[in-house]
VOBA-1610 file (N, C-alpha, C; in pm, whole numbers, padded with zeros to 5 digits, always signed):
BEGIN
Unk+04169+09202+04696Unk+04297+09142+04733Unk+04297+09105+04879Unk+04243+09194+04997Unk+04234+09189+05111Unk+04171+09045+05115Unk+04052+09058+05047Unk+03975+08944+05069Unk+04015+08777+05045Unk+04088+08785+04949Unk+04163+08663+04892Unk+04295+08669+04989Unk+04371+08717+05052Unk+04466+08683+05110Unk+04386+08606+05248Unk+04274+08650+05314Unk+04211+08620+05385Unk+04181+08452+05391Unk+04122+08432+05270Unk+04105+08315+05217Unk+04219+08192+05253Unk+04356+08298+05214Unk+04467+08172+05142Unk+04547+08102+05297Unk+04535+08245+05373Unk+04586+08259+05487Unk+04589+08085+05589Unk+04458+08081+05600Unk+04442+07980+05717Unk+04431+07818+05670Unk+04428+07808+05454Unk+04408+07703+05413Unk+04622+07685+05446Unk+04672+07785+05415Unk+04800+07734+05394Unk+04867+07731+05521Unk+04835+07714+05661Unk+04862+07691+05745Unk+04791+07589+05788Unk+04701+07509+05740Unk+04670+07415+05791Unk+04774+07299+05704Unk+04803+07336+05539Unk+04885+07225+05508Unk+04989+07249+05605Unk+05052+07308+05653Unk+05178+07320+05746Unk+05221+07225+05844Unk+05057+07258+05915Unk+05023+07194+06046Unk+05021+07038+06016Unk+04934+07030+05929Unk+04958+06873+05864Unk+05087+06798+05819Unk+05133+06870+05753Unk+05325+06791+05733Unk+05386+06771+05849Unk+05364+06916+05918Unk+05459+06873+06039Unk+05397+06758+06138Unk+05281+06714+06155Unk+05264+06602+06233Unk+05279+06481+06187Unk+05251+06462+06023Unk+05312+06347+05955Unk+05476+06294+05997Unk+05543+06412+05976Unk+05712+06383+06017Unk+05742+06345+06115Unk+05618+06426+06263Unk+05665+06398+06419Unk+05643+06226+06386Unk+05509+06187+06352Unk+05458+06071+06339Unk+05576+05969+06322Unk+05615+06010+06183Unk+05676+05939+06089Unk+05833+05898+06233Unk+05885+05995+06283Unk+06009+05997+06361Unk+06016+05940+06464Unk+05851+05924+06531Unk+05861+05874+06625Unk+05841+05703+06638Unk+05814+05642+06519Unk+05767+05499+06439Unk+05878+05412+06468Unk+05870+05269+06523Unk+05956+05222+06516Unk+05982+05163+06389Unk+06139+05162+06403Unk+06203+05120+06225Unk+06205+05010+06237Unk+06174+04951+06115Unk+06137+04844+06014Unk+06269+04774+05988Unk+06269+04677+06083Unk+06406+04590+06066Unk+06435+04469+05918Unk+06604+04550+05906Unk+06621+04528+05761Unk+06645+04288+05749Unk+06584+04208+05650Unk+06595+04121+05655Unk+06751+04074+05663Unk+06759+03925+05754Unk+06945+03920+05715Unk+06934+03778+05712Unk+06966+03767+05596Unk+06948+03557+05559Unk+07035+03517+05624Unk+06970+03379+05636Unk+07033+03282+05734Unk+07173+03257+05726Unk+07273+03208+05819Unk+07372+03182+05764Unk+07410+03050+05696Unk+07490+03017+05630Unk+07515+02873+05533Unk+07635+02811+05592Unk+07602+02700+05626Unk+07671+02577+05704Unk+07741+02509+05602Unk+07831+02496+05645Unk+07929+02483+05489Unk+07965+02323+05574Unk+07989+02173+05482Unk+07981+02117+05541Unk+07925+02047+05690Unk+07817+02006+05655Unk+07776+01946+05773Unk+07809+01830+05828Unk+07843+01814+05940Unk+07844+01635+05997Unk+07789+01615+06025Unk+07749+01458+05964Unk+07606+01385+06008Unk+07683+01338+06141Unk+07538+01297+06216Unk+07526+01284+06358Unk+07604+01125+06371Unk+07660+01092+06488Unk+07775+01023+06527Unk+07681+00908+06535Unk+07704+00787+06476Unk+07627+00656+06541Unk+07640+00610+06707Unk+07566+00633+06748Unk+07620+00612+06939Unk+07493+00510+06992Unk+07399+00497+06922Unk+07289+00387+07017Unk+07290+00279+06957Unk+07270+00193+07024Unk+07320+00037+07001Unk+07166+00026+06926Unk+07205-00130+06822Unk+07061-00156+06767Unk+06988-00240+06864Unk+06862-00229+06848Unk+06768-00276+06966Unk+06788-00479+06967Unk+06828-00523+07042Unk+06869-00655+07057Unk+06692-00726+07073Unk+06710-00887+06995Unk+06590-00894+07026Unk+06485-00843+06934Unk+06503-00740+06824Unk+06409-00736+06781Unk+06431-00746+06626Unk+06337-00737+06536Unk+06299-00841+06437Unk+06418-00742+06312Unk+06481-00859+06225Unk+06611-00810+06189Unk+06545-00841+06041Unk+06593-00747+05929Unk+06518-00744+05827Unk+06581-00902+05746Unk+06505-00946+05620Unk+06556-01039+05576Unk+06647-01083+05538Unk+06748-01152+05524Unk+06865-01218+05444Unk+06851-01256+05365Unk+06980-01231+05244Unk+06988-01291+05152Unk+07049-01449+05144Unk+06962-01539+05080Unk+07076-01681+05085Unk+07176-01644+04995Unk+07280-01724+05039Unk+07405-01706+04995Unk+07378-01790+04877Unk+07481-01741+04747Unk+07485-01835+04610Unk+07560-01940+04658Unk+07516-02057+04617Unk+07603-02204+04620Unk+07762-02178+04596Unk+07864-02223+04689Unk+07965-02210+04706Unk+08027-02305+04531Unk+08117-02238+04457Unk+08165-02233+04330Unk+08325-02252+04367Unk+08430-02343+04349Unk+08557-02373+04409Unk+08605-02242+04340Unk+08707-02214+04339Unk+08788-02143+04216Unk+08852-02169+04165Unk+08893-02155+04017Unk+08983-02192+03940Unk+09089-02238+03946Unk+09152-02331+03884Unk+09290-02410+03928Unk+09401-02286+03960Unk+09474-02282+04069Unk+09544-02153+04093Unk+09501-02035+04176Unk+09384-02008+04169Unk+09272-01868+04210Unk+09299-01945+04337Unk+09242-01746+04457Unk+09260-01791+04601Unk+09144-01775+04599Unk+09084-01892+04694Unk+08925-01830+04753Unk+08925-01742+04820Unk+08812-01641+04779Unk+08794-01531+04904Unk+08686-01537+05017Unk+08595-01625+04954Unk+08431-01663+05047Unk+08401-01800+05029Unk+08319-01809+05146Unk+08309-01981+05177Unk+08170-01950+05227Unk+08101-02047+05144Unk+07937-02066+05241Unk+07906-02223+05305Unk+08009-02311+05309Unk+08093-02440+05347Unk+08163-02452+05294Unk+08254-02573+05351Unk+08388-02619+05282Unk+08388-02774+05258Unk+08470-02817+05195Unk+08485-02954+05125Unk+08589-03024+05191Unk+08528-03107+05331Unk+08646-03172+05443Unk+08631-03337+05426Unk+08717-03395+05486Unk+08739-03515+05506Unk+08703-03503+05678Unk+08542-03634+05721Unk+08495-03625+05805Unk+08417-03529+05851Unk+08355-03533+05967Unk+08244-03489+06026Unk+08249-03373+06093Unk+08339-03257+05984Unk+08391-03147+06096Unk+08266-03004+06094Unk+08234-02926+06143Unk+08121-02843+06106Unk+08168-02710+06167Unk+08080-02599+06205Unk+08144-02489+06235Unk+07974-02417+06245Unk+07949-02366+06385Unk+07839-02300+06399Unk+07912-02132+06462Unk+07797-02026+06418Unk+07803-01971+06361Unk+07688-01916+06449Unk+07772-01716+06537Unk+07608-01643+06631Unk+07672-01503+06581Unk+07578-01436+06511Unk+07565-01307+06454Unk+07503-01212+06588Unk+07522-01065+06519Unk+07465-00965+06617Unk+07483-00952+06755Unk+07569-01024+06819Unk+07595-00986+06953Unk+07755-00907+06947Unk+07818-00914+07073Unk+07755-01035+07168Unk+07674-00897+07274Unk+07588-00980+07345Unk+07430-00903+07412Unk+07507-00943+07585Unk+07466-00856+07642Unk+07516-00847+07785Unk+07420-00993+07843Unk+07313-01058+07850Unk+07274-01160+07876Unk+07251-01275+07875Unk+07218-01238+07714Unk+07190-01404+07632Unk+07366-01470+07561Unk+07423-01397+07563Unk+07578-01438+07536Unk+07658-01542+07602Unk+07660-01455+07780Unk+07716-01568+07860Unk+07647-01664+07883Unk+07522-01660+07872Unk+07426-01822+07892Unk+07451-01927+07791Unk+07498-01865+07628Unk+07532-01937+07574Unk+07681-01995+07592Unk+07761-01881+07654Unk+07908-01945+07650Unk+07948-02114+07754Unk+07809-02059+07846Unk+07805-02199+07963Unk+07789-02308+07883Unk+07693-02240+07784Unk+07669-02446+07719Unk+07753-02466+07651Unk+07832-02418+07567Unk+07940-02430+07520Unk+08043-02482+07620Unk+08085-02436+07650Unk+08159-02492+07765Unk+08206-02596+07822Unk+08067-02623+07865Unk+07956-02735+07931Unk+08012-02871+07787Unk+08023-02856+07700Unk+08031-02953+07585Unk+08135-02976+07548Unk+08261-02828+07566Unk+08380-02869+07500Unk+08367-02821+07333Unk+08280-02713+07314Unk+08238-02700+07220Unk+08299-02532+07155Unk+08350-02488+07047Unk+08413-02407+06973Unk+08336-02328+06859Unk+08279-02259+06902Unk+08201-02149+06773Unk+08292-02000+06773Unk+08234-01978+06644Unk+08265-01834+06570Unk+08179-01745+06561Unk+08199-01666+06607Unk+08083-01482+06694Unk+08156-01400+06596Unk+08048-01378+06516Unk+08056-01275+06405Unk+07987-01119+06502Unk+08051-01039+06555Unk+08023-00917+06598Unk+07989-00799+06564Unk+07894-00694+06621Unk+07893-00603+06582Unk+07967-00478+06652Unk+08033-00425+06661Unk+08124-00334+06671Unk+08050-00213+06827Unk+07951-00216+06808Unk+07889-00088+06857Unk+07831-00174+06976Unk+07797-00301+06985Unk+07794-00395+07054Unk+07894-00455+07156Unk+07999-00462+07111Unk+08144-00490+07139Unk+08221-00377+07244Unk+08161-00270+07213Unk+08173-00146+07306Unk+08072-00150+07418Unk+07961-00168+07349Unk+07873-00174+07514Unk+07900-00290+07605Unk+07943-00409+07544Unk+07974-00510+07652Unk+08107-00607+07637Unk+08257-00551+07649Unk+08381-00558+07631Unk+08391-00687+07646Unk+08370-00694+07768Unk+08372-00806+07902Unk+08333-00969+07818Unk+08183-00926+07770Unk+08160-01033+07717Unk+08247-01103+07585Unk+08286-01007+07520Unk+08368-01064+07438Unk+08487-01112+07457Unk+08555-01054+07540Unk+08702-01094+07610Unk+08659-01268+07682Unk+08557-01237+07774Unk+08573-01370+07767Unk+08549-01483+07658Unk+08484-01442+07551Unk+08434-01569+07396Unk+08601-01577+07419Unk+08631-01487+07359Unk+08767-01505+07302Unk+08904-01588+07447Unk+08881-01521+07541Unk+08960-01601+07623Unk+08926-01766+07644Unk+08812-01798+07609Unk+08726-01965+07629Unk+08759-02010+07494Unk+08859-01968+07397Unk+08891-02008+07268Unk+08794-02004+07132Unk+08693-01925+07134Unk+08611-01893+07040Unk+08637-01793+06953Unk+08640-01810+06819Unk+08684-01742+06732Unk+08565-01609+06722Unk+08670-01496+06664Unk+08575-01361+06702Unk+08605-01289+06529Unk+08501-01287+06489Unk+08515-01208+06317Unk+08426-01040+06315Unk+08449-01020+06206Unk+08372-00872+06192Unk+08230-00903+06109Unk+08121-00833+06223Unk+07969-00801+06104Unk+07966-00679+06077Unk+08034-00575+06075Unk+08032-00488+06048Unk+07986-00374+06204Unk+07949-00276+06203Unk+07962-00187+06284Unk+07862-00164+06326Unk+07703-00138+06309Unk+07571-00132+06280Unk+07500-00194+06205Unk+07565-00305+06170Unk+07447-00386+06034Unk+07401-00308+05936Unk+07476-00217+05872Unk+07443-00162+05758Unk+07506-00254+05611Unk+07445-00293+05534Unk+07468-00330+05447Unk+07574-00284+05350Unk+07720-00376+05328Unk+07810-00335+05264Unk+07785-00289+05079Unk+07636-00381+05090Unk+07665-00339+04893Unk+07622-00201+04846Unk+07531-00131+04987Unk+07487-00023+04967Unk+07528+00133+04976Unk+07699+00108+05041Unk+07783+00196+05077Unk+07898+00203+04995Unk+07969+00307+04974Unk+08115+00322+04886Unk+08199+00280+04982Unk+08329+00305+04910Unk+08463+00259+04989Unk+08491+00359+05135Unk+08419+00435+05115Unk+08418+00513+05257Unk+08377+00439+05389Unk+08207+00433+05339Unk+08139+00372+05423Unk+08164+00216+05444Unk+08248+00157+05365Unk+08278-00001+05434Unk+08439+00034+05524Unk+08527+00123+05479Unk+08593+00124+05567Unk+08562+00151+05697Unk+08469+00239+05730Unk+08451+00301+05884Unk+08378+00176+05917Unk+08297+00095+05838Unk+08209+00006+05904Unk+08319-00131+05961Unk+08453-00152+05877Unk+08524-00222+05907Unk+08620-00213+05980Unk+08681-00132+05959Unk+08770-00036+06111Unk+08743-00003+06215Unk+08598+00067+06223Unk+08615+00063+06361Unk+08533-00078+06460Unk+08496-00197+06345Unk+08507-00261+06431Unk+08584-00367+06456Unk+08734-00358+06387Unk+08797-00445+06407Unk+08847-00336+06522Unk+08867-00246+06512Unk+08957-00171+06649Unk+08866-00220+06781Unk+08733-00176+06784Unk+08655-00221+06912Unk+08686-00399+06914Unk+08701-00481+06827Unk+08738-00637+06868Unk+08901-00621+06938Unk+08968-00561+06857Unk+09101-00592+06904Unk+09135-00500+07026Unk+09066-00413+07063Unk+09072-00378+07242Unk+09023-00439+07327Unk+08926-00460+07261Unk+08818-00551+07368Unk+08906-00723+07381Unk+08977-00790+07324Unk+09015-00885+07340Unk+09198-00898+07298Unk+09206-00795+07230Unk+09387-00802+07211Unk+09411-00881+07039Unk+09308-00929+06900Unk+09323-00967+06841Unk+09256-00931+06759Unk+09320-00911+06626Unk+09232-00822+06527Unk+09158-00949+06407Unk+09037-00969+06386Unk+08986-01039+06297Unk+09029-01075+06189Unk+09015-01188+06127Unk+09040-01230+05976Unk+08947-01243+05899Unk+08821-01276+05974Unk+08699-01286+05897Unk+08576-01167+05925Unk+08497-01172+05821Unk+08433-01107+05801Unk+08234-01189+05753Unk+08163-01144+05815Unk+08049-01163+05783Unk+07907-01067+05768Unk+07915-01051+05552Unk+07883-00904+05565Unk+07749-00913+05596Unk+07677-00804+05703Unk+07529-00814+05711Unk+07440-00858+05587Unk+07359-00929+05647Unk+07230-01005+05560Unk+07268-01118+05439Unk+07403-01128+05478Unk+07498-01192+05356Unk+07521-01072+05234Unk+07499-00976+05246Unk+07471-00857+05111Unk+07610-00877+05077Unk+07660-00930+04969Unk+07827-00886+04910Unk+07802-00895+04755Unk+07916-00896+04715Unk+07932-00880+04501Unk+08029-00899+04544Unk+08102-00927+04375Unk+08234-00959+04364Unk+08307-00850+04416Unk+08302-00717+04384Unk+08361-00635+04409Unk+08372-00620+04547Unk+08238-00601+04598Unk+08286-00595+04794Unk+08379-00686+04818Unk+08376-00836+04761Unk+08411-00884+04846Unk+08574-00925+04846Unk+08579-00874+04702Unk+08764-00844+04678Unk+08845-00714+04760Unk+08716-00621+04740Unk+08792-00481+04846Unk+08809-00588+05021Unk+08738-00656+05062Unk+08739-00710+05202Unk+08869-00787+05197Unk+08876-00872+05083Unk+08979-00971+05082Unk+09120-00843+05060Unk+09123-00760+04994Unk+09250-00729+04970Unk+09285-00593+05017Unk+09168-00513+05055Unk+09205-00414+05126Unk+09242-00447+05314Unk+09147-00548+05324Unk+09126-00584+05480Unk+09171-00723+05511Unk+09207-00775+05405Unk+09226-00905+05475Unk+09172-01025+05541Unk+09035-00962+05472Unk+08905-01068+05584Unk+08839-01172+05427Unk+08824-01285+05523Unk+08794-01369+05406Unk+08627-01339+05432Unk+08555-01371+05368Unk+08430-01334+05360Unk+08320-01500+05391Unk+08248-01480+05476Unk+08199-01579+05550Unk+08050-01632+05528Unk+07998-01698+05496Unk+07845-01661+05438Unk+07834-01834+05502Unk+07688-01901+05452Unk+07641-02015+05533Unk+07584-02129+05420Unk+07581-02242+05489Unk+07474-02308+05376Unk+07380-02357+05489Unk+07369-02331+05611Unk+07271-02384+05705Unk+07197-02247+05770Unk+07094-02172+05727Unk+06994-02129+05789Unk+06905-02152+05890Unk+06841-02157+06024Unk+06708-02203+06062Unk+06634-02080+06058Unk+06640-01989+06024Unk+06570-01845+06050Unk+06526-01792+06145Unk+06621-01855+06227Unk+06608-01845+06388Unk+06631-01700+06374Unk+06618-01588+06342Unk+06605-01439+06346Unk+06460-01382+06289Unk+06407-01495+06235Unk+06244-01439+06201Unk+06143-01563+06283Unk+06166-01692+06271Unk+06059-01797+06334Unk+06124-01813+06480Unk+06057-01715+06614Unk+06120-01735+06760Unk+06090-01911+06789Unk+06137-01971+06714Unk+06058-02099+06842Unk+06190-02177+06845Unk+06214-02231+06941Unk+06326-02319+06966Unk+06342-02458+06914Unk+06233-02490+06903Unk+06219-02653+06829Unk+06220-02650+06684Unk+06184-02526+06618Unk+06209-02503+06487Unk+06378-02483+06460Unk+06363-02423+06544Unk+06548-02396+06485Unk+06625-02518+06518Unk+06607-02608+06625Unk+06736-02727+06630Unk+06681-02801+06520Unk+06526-02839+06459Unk+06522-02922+06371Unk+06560-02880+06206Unk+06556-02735+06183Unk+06611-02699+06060Unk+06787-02715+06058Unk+06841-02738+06170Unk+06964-02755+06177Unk+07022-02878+06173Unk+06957-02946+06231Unk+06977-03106+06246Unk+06914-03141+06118Unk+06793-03094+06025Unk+06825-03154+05887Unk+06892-03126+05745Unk+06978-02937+05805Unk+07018-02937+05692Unk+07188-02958+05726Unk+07199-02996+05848Unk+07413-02992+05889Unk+07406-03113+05797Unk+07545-03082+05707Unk+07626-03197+05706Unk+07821-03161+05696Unk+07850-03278+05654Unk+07973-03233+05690Unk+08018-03134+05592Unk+08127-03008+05672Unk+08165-02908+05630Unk+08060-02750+05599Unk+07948-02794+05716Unk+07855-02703+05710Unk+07881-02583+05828Unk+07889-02463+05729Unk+07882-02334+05845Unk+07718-02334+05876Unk+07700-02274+06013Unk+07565-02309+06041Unk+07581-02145+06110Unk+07411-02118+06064Unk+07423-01960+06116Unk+07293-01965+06231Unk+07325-01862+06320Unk+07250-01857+06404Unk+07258-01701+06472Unk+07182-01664+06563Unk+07177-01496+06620Unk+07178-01560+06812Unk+07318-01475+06862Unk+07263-01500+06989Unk+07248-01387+07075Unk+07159-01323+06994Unk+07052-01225+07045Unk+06901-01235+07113Unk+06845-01370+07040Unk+06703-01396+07056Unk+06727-01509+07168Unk+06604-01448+07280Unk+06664-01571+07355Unk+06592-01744+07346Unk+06477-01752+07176Unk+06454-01842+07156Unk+06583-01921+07111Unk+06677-01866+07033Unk+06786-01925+06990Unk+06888-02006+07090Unk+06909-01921+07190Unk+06973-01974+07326Unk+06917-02110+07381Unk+06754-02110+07372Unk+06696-02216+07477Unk+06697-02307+07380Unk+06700-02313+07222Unk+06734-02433+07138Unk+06845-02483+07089Unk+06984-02405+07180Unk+07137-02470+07190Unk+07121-02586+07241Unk+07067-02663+07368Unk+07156-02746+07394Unk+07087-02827+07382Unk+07008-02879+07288Unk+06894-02991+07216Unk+06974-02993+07130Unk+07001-02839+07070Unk+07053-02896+06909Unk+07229-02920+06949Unk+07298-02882+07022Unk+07396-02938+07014Unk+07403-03079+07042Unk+07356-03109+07184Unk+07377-03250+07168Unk+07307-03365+07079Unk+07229-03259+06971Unk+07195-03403+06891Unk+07300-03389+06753Unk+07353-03269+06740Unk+07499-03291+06647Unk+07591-03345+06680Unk+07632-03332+06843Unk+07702-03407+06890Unk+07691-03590+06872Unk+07581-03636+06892Unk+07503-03768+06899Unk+07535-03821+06760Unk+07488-03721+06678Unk+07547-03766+06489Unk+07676-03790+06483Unk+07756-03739+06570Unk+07907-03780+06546Unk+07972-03654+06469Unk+07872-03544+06513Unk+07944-03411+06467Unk+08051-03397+06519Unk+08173-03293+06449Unk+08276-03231+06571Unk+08294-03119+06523Unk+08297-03023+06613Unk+08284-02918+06611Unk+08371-02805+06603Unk+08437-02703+06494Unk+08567-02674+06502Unk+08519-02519+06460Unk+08614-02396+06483Unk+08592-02294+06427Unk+08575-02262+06280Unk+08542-02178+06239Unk+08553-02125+06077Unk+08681-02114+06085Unk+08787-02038+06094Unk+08903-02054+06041Unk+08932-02192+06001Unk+08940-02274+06132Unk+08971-02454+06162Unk+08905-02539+06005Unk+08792-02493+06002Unk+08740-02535+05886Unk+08805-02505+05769Unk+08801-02399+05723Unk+08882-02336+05616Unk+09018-02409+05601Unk+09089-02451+05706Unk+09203-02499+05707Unk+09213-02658+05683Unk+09097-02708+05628Unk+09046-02819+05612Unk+08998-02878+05448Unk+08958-02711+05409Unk+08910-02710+05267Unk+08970-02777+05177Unk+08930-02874+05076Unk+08998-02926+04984Unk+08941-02882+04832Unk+08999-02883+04762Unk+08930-02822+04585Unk+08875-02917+04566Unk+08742-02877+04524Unk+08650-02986+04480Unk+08687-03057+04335Unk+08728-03177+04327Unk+08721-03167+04160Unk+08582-03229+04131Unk+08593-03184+03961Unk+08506-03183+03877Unk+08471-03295+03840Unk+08342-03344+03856Unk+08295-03460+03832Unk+08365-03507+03750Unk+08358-03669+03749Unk+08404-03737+03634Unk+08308-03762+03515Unk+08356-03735+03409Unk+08262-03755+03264Unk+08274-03913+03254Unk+08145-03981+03247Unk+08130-04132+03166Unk+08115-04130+03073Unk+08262-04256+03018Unk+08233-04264+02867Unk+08146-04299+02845Unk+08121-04227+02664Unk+07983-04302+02636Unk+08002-04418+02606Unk+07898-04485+02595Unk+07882-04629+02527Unk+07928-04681+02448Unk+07962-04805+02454Unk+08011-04823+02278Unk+07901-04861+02226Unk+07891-04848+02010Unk+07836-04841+02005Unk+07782-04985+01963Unk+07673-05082+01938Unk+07684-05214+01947Unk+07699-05273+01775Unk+07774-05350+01752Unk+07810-05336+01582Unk+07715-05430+01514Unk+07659-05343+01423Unk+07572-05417+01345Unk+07591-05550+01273Unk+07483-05628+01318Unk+07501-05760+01219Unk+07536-05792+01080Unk+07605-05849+01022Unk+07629-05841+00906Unk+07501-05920+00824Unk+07499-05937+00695Unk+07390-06013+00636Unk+07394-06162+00707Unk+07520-06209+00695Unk+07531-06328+00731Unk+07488-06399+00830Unk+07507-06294+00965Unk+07446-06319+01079Unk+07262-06329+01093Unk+07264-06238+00968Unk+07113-06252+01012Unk+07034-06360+01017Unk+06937-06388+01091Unk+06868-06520+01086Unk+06772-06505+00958Unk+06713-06602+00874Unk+06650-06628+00796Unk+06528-06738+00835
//
C-alpha cells in the first residue's frame, strides 16, 4: 500500500499542475471578438447630378424623326418635325448649350443678320452659364427645354421625366424670367405616350426636325452649311448643336446663303403659328371608259 500511494502521489499532482496552467493560460488570452453585421441602409439616395456634360464631345446617335402626319380633322397637334406655311418662312434650331464660349460668338452672327433662332437647352448648362442665356433671350431668341442632362425621355418613368422637365424649366425661367413652351426630347427619343404626358402634363409641344447636317458627328463646317442648304425648304425646322465649334464657323456661310435663297427666318413658336392642315391629296377621276363600236361602225 505504502508503495502504491507512492506511485499515485506525484502522477496526481502533476495533473493539477497542468490544469492549473491551462486556466492561467486560458485567462490570460485575449477574447475573441463576437461578429456584428453590418448595418442596413434603408433607402439610399442616388448621388445628386452636379457635373455638367462634357461640351464638345461626341454625342451618341439620333433618332430621325417619323415624317410629320397632320392630325385628324379636330385633333390638336402635339409635335412638329416642320410645318405647312405660306412662303419662305424656316426656323433653325441649337441643341445642348448654351456653352460659356461658342454661344455668344454665335449670338454676334445672329445679330449681325437680324436673325431669330430657337435654343433648345440643357438645364445643368443653364446653371453654369445664366448670363448666356439671359442674354439669347433678351436679343429675342426663343428658349425651349432639352431636358436636364440629355437623358433620354423614353427610357425613364413619370418620375424621371418630371425632374428632367422641372428642373429645367425652373433653371430657364430664373435664368431669364420665362418659363418654356417647347420641348425637344434628347436624340428625338419620344412615343405617343411621352409625348402626350409633355403635351398635357407640361404643356410643351414637342419639337423634332426634318433638316439634319450631323453637325454633332461629321466636325467639318462645309459639310454642315451644304447638308442644310440642300435639305431647307419652306417650313423647315433645321437642327443644329452650338456646342461644336465646327458648327459655329459654318453659321455665317450657311446663313447668308439661306438668306440669298430668300429664306426668312422666324422662331419655332412663329412657325407653328403659321401651320396650316395639310389637306389630302386630291383623288383623279378615273377615266372614262371609251364606248365600244357598235357592228355598224365597224369598218369592213
Amino acid at each position: 500500500m505504502k508503495h502504491n500511494s507512492w506511485i499515485l502521489g506525484p502522477a496526481l499532482a502533476l495533473v493539477v499542475i497542468g490544469a492549473t496552467f491551462k486556466l492561467s493560460h486560458a485567462q490570460n488570452a485575449a477574447p475573441v471578438p463576437t461578429p456584428v453585421p453590418a448595418p442596413k441602409i434603408e433607402n439610399p439616395r442616388p448621388p445628386a447630378a452636379t457635373q455638367l456634360a462634357p461640351q464638345g464631345t461626341s454625342t451618341p446617335a439620333m433618332q430621325a424623326p417619323a415624317a410629320g402626319q397632320p392630325p385628324a380633322s379636330g385633333q390638336k397637334r402635339l409635335s412638329y418635325n416642320a410645318c405647312n406655311v405660306e412662303g419662305p418662312y424656316i426656323a433653325i434650331t441649337f441643341d445642348d448649350g448654351p456653352s460659356a464660349t461658342l454661344t455668344p460668338r454665335l449670338l454676334d452672327m445672329l445679330k449681325a443678320r437680324g436673325i431669330k433662332a430657337t435654343f433648345f437647352v440643357l438645364g445643368q448648362c443653364v446653371v453654369a452659364n445664366p448670363d448666356v442665356l439671359k442674354r439669347a433671350a433678351a436679343e429675342g431668341h426663343e428658349i425651349g427645354n432639352h431636358s436636364w442632362d440629355h437623358k433620354a425621355l423614353t427610357k425613364g418613368g413619370p418620375a424621371a421625366i418630371a425632374m428632367e422637365v422641372n428642373q429645367t424649366n425652373a433653371a430657364i425661367e430664373q435664368a431669364c424670367g420665362k418659363r418654356p413652351t417647347l420641348i425637344r426630347p434628347p436624340y428625338g427619343a419620344t412615343n405617343t405616350s411621352v409625348t402626350k404626358r409633355l403635351n398635357e402634363d407640361y404643356g410643351l409641344k414637342v419639337i423634332l426636325w426634318d433638316v439634319d447636317p450631323l453637325d454633332w458627328k461629321v466636325r467639318n463646317s462645309a459639310h454642315v452649311t451644304s447638308e442644310i442648304l440642300k435639305h431647307t425648304q419652306d417650313g423647315s425646322i433645321i437642327l443644329a448643336h452650338d456646342i461644336h465649334p465646327s458648327t459655329i464657323e459654318a453659321m455665317p456661310a450657311t446663313l447668308d446663303a439661306l438668306l440669298k435663297k430668300g429664306f426668312k427666318f422666324v422662331t419655332v413658336s412663329e412657325l407653328i403659328a403659321m401651320d396650316r392642315p395639310q389637306l389630302p391629296p386630291k383623288k383623279e377621276a378615273p377615266a372614262a371608259p371609251t364606248p365600244a363600236k357598235s357592228p355598224s361602225q365597224k369598218k369592213h
